[in-house]
N, C-alpha and C positions, 0 to 999 in steps of 0.2 A: 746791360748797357744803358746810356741816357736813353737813347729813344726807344727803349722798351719804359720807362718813365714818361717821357711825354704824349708817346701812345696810349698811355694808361688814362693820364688826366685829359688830353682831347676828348676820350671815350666816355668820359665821366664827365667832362661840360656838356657834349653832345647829348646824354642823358638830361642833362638838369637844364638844356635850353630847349628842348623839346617839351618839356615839362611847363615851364615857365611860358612857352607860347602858349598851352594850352589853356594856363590860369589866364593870361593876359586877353586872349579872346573869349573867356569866361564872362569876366569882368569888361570887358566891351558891349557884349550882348547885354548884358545885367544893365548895360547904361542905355544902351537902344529903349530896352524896354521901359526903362525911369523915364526919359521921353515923351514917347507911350502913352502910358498913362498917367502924363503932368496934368492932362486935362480935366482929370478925375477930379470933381469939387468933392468938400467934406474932408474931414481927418481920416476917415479911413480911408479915401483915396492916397492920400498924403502917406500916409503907413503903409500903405501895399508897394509903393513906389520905394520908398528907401529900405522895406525889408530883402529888397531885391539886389542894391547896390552894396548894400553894410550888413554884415553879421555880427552879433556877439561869438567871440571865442567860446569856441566847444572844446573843451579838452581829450574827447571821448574821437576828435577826427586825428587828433595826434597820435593813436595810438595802432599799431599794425598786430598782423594774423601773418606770421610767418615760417615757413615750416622748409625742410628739406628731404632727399631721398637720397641713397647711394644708389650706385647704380648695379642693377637686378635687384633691387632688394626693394621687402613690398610695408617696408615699415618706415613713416613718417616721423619726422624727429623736430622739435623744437628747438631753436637755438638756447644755450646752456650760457646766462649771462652771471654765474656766483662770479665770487672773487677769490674763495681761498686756495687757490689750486694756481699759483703763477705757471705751471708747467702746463696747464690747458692753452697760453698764448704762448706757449716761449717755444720755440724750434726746436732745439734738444729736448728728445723724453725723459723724463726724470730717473730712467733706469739706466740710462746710456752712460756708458764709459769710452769718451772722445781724448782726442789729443790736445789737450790742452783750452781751444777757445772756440767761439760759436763758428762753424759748418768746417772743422775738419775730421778725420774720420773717426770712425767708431763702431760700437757694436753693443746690442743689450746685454747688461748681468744678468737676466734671467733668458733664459735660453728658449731659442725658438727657430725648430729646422725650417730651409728653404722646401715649400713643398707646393712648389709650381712643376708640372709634368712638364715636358718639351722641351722646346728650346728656350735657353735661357744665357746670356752672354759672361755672368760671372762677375758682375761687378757691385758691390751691396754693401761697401765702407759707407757711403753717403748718400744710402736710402733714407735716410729720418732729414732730409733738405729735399725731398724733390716730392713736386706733382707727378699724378698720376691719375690715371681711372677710376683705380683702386679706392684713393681717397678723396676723386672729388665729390661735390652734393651738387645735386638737381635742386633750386629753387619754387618754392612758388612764395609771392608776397601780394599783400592789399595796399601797401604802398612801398615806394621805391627807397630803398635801405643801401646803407651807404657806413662801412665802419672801417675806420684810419687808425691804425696803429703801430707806433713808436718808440725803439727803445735807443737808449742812449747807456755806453758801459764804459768802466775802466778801459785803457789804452784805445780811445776813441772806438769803438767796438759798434757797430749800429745795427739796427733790424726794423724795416720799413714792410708793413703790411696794408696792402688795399685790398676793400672787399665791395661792391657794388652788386646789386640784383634788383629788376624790377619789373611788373608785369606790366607792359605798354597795353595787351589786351587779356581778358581773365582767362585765358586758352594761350595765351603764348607769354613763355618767360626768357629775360637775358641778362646776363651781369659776365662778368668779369671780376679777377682775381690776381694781384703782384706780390711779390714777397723780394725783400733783399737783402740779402746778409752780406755787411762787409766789418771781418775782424782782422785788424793787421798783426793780431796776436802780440805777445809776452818775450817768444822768443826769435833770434835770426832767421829768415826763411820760414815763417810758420803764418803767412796771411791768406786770408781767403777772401772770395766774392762770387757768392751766389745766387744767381739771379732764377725763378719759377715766375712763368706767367699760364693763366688760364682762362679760356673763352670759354662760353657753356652759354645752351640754349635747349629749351625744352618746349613742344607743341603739342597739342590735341588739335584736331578739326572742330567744327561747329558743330557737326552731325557723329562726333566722337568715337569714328572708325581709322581716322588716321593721326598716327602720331610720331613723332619723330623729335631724337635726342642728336645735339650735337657737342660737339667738345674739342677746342684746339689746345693741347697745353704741351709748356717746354720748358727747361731745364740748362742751366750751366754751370757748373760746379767749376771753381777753379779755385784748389788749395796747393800751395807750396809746400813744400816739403823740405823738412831739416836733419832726417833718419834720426833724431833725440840728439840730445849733449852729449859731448864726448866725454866729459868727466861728471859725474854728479856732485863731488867734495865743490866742483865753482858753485855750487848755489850758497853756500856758505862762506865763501870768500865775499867781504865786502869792497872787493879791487874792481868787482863783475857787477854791472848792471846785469840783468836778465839778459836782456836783449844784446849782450856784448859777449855771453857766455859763446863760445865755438861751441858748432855742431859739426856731426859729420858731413852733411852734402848741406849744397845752397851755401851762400855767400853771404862770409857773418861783416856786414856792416853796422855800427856803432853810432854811426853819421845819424840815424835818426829813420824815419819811414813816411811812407806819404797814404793815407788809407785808400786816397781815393784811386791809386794806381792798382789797377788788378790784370797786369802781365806778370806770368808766373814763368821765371826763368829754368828754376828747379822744383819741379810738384804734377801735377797731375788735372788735367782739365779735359770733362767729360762734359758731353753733351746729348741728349736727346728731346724729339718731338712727337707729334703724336696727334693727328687726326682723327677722329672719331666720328663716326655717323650713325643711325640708326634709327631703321624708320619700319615701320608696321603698319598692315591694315585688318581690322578686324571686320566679321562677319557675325552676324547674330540676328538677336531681337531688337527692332529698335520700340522706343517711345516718347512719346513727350507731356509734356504739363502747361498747361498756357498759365503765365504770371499773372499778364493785363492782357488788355485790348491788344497790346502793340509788343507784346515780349512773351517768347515762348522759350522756355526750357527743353532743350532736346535729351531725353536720356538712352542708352542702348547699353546692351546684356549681349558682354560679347560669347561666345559660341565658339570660334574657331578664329584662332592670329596667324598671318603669316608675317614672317619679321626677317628682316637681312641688317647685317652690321658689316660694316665695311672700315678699316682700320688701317692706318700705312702710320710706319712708324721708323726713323730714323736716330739712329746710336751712335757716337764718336768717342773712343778712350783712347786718351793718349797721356803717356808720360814722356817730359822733357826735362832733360838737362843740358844746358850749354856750356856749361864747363864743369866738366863731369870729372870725379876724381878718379885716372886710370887703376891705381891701386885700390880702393875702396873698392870700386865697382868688381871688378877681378875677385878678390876677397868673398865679397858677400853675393853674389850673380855668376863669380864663374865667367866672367862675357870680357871681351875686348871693346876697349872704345875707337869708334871711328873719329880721325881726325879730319876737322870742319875746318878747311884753309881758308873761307872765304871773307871777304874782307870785312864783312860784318862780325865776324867772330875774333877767326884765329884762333880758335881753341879747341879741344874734343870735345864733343857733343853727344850726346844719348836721345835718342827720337824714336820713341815705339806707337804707335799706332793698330789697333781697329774700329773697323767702320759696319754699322752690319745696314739694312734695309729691309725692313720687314713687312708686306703688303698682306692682309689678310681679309678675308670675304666670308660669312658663314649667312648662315642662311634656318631657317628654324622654322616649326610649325607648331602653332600652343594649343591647347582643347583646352578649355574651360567646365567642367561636369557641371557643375552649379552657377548658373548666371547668373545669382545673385549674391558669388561669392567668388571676386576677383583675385583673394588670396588661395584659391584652391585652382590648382592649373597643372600641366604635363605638357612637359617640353621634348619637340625631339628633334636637333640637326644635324648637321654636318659643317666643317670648316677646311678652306685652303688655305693653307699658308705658301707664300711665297719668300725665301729667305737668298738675300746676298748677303757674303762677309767678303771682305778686302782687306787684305793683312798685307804683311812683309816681302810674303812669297806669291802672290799674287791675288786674285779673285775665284771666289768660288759660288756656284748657286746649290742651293738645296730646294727642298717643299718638305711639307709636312699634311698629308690629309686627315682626319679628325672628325670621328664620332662622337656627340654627347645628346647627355637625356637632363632632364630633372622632373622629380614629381616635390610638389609643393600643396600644404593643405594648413594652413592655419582655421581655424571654424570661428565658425559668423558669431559663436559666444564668445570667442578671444580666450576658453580655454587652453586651449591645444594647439601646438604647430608642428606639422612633422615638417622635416627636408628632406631628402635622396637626391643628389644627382650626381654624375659619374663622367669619363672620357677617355675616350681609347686613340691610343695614336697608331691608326692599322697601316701606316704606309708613309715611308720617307726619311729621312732625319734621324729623326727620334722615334721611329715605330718601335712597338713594345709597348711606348710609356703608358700609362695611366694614373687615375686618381676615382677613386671613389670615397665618397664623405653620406654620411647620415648623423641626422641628428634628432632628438624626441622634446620637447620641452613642454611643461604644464605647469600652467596660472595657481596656486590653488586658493588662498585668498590672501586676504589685505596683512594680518598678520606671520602667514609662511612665503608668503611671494613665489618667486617663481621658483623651478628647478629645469633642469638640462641637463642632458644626456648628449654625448657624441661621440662617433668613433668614423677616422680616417686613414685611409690607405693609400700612398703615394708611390709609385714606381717610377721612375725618374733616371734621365740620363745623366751622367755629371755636368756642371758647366763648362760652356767652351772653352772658359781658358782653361780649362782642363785637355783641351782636346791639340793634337803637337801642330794642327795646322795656324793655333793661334798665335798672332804678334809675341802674347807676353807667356811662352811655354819656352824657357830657356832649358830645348833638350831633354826634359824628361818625355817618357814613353808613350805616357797615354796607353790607351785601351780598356778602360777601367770597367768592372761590372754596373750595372743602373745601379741605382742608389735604392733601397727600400724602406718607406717611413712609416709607419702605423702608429697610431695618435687616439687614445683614449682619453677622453675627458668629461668630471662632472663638477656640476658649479648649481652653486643654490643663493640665490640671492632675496633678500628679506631685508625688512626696517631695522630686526638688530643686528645683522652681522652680513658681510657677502662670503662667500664660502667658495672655495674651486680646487681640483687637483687632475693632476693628467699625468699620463704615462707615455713615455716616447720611448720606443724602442726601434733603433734604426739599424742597419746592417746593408754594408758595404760603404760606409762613412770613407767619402773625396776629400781630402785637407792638404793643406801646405805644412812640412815637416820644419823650413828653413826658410831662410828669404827666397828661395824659388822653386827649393824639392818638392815637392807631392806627393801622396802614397794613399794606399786605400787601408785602412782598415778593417776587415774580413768578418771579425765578429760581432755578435750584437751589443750594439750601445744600449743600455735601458737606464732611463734614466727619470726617476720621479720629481715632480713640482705641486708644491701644494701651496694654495695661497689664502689669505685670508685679512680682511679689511674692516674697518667699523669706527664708526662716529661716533668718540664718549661725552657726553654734556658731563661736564666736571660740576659747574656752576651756570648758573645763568643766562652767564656772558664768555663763560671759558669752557670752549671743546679741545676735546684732543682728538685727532685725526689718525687714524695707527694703520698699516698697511706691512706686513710681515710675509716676505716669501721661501719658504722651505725648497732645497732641490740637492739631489745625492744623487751618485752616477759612479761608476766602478772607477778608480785612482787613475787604473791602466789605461781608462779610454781615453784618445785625444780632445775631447771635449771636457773645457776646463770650463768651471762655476762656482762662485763661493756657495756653502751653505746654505746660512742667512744672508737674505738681502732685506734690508727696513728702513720704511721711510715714515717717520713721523713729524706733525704738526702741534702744533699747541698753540691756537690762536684765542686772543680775546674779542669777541663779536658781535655784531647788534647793527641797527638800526636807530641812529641820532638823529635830532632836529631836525625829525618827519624825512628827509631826503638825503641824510650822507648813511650809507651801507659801508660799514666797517672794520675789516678783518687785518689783527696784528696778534704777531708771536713771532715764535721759531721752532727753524725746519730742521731735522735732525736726518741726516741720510748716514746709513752704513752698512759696510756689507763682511762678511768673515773672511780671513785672510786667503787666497787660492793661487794656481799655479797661472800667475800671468800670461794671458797672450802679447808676443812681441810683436812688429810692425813691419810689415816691407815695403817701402814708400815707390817702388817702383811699381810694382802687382797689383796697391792698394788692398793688400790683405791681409789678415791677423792670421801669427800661426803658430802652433804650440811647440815649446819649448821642450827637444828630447834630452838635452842635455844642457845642466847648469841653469833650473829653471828656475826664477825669482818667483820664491814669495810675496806674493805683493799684501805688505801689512800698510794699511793707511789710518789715520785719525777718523773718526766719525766726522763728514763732512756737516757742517754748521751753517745758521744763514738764518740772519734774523730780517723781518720781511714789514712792513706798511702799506697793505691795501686798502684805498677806500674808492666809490660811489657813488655821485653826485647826480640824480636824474641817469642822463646818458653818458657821462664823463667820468672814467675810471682811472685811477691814477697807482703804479707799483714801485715801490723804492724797495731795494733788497740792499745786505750788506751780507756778501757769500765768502765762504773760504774763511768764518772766525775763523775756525780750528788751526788756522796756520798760526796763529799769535805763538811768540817765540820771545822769552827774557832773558837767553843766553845770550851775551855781549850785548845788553841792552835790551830795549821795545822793539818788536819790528813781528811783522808776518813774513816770516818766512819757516819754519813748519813744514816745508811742501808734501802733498799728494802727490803719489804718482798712479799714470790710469794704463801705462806699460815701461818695458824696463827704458832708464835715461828719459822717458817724455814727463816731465811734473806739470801739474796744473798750478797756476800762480797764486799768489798771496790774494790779500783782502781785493778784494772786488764790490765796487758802487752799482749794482744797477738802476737806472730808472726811465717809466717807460709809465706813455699815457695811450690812451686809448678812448677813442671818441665814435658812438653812434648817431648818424642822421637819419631823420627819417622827413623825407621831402612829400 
């Protein structure tokens, strides 16, 4: 919404007028002191006085040391400023097969199970739009960074990113994070507008025993829904605008669209939030180092952490429709509609709802064997969970208590890192579940780079909507056995090739059979993934970028995947007139024909087709691309969807992809989108 926008940019003057008093009493004092020593006779007097008020430009103050952390994680990362990779800024991952246009739903071609233990609410169409934990970084910067980014597409389509961080003191960091996706999409009823914002703040003490991480972030997804076109032969009629084609639900108006309206009559609007706190004090050795007379460096070898995180987290899915088709809905849901007499309506209405509220507190104690080696540590806590859901039929509370460990040792020569860490849910909810992960990896030099080792084991409940107390469980049973994931994988990554493959083998696989059946499947899924990537210098100035994913899985299981999945580039690139960085070609995405997932716009879920299941054969998607970089100012023009060009009954793109049965992705598509870093 707007004042999650104006919220943003207050918070970003508020940064840069703080800043700017600081210069301005900089340069005051600078002036005191010219003053000062006006009285100074001689040229040197004279020179010491204005070397104080006036600098020559250093180009070497413009320049920052900026780095980030995920969170538990002991490896430091520099920001990643190439160009040839549009899909490092763009929202959608390049593996994603969505519904047509930026933030509705979808799901990766290359396949990768849920394997979170516990409680988990079941809704993951429009996981690749939302902040998270998971994804966000801890900063630290030497000066305050600030990067605005902007995209502008066919059928007014936009994507606004703010990124701000900066260290007011060299022990405490803050910045803030907006993102908004608004596409009123192609076809009837198919617009979105999703708004993610994130606070983050990260501290040490002076005496660097206490430290503390914080994090406010949230989420609102609201995409409309149009269950696909009712005929596909309209896309070939040229009586049909796209957007005039009839769908099944949502209200096909012709009249035209307004982007910046984001009330969704027919579709699905989820929300959540997410506090975050976490604060530690450690126990050790301390020391320190005197700089000068007047500045000492404190250093301490921590010994023993004690650390508590405290997290409260609120969730809202809901599906509406306000004039909801009684036959349609009947058909495909089995459900009757309630009629909505009121005088804002008048019509049947569909209104599903849940709400869950999640409070959680853990609490942890770390050893450290080696204090002078902060990546070698043993963790050991416990966690409560506190859980409401609020559905249809009423409210409900649960808990969940929760043991977990980790042992962690990367070595002070950066050969070697092991992991271990594990979690047992011994009471509540979800007792039973667990998770346990190991992983081995080693450096070994410049020419074989690294390799990696891992294997994980997930036991797991199904998700709630899986469970019959939830809103959107139209009547199926429920009961289902935990879900069991075992996950093998190795990956070897080097300057000529990256190299990876894994093995998933699952057993007691939760899925949607239809638009709202479910069912378990008993036996084991095994299903192999191998992948492999590499940057060919053709010429010069011309790379080809090749990235090829293998994956095979038994026909009968319901987990559907093509083959091959590949995405290559072929750009021409360099470095012009000292300061523009330059990457153009084309992008080549395609994947091998497989047995489609269909869509349930009520549930928000993809589900395999037992009967009458579309092959889905598509064109190798196409997209010829213009990145360049100017200093700090980055500029991408794409033209996506060649492959649609079409000379039957003339010129035209239309060709169409489709990414499930009746949804097509549209013709030629303009993107362009600038991107600007500051650094104050």
């Amino acid at each position: 919404m707007m004042y999650n926008i104006i919220f943003s940019l207050l918070l970003l003057l508020t940064f840069q007028f703080c800043d700017a008093q600081k210069q301005i009493q900089t340069f005051k004092n600078a002036g005191r002191n010219m003053s000062g020593n006006s009285s100074k006779s001689g040229a040197g007097g004279k020179s010491d006085s204005l070397n104080l008020g006036f600098e020559h430009r250093d180009d070497l103050k413009d320049s920052i040391t900026i780095s980030y952390k995920f969170l538990d994680s002991i490896r430091s990362i520099r920001l990643d400023t190439t160009i040839n990779d549009f899909y490092k800024y763009f929202s959608v991952p390049a593996a994603q097969q969505y519904l047509g246009n930026n933030g509705t739903a979808g799901y990766s071609l290359l396949f990768t199970p849920i394997v979170k233990a516990g409680w988990d609410a079941g809704f993951h169409a429009f996981d690749a739009y939302r902040y998270t934990l998971e994804n966000s970084r801890f900063f630290k910067t030497t000066k305050p960074y600030t990067k605005i980014n902007y995209e502008l597409a066919s059928a007014k389509e936009q994507l606004i990113n703010i990124v701000h961080t900066q260290n007011p003191m060299s022990n405490l960091n803050v910045g803030f994070e907006y993102r908004l996706i608004s596409a009123p999409g192609y076809f009837s009823s198919q617009h979105t507008n999703n708004k993610s914002y994130r606070l983050f703040s990260n501290f040490q003490g002076k005496r660097k025993r206490y430290a503390a991480y914080f994090m406010l972030t949230g989420n609102t997804i609201k995409s409309s829904e149009n269950g696909g076109i009712k005929n596909d032969s309209n896309l070939a009629d040229k009586d049909y605008r796209l957007f005039a084609i009839p769908t099944n639900i949502g209200k096909t108006d012709s009249s035209g669209f307004n982007p910046f309206v984001s009330t969704v009559n027919t579709g699905n609007v989820y929300k959540d939030f997410t506090f975050f706190l976490r604060q530690s004090y450690d126990l050790g050795k301390k020391d320190s180092v005197a700089i000068n007379d007047s500045t000492t460096e404190y250093l301490f070898y921590s010994r023993l952490r004690f650390q508590h995180t405290f997290t409260y987290n609120t969730y809202s899915y809901q599906f509406r429709d306000i004039a909801a088709d009684s036959t349609l809905y009947k058909n495909w849901y089995d459900t009757a509609i309630v009629s909505d007499t009121s005088p804002a309506h008048r019509a049947d209405s569909l209104v599903i709802t849940d709400k869950w509220k999640v409070v959680t507190n853990d609490f942890s104690i770390v050893t450290f064997p080696d204090t002078k080696n902060a990546a070698q540590y043993l963790l050991a806590g416990a966690r409560l969970e506190n859980i409401k859901g609020s559905f249809t039929s009423g409210s409900n509370n649960f808990y969940n208590i929760v043991l977990h460990g980790e042992y962690r040792n990367k070595t002070r020569n950066r050969l070697w890192d092991i992991l271990a860490n594990g979690e047992f849910y011994m009471a509540g909810l979800n007792v039973g579940d667990y998770s346990a992960n190991a992983s081995l990896a080693r450096y070994l030099n410049k020419r074989w780079g690294n390799i990696r080792l891992s294997f994980s084991n997930v036991n797991r409940s199904p998700s709630f909507i899986f469970n019959p107390l939830s809103s959107f469980n139209f009547g199926n049973a429920g009961g289902y056995n935990k879900e069991n994931i075992i996950i093998l994988k190795a990956a070897a990554d080097n300057p000529f090739v990256s190299l990876s493959a894994a093995n998933y083998l699952i057993t007691n696989y939760v899925y949607y059979t239809s638009y709202y059946k479910t069912a378990q499947y008993s036996k084991v899924i095994n299903l192999i993934q191998i992948n492999a990537a590499k940057k060919i210098k053709l010429t010069r100035r011309w790379n080809l970028y090749a990235e090829v994913t293998l994956q095979q899985t038994d026909a009968a299981a319901p987990v559907k995947v093509p083959l091959i999945f590949t995405r290559n580039r072929i750009a021409y690139e360099g470095l012009f007139f000292k300061n523009l960085n330059l990457s153009t070609g084309l992008e080549v995405r395609f994947y091998t024909p497989y047995k489609a997932y269909n869509y349930s716009p009520v549930m928000g879920q993809f589900f395999t087709q037992d009967s009458g299941a579309v092959n889905l054969k598509n064109r190798p998607d196409i997209s010829a691309f213009l990145h360049f970089r100017i200093k700090s100012f980055t500029t991408f023009i794409r033209a996506e969807n060649l492959n649609t060009i079409n000379f039957t009954n003339g010129f035209g793109f239309t060709k169409y992809n489709f990414s499930a049965p009746h949804y097509a992705y549209p013709g030629l598509v303009i993107r362009f989108g600038i991107q600007w870093a500051f650094i104050n």
